[in-house]
C-alpha positions in Angstrom: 103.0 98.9 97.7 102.7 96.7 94.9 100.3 98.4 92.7 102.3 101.3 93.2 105.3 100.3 91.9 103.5 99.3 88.9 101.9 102.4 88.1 104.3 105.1 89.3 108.1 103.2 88.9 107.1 101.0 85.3 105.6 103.2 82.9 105.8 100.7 80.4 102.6 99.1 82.7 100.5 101.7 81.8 100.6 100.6 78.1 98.8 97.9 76.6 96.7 96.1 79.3 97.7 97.7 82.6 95.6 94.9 84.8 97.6 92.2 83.2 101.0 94.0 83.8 99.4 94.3 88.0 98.5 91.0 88.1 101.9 89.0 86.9 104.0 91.8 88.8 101.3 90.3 92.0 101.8 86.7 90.9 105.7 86.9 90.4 105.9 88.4 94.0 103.7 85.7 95.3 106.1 82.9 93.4 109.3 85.0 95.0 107.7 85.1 98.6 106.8 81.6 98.2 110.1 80.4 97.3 112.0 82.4 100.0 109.9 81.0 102.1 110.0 77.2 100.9 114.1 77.6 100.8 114.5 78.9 103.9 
């Protein structure tokens, strides 16, 4: 779900380096689910 987000809703993704653009949109989700978690 993730990866397509990145690739089909954020075009701006596919510029530049598109594996680092994947890989802090899959780190920021892992730092959101780990706070909603945390704070209840």
């Amino acid at each position: 779900m993730i990866f397509v987000v990145a690739e089909e809703l954020i075009p701006e993704a596919k510029r530049g380096s598109p594996d680092k653009a994947v890989m802090s949109l899959m780190v920021g989700f892992a730092v959101m689910m780990t706070l909603d978690v945390a704070l209840g």
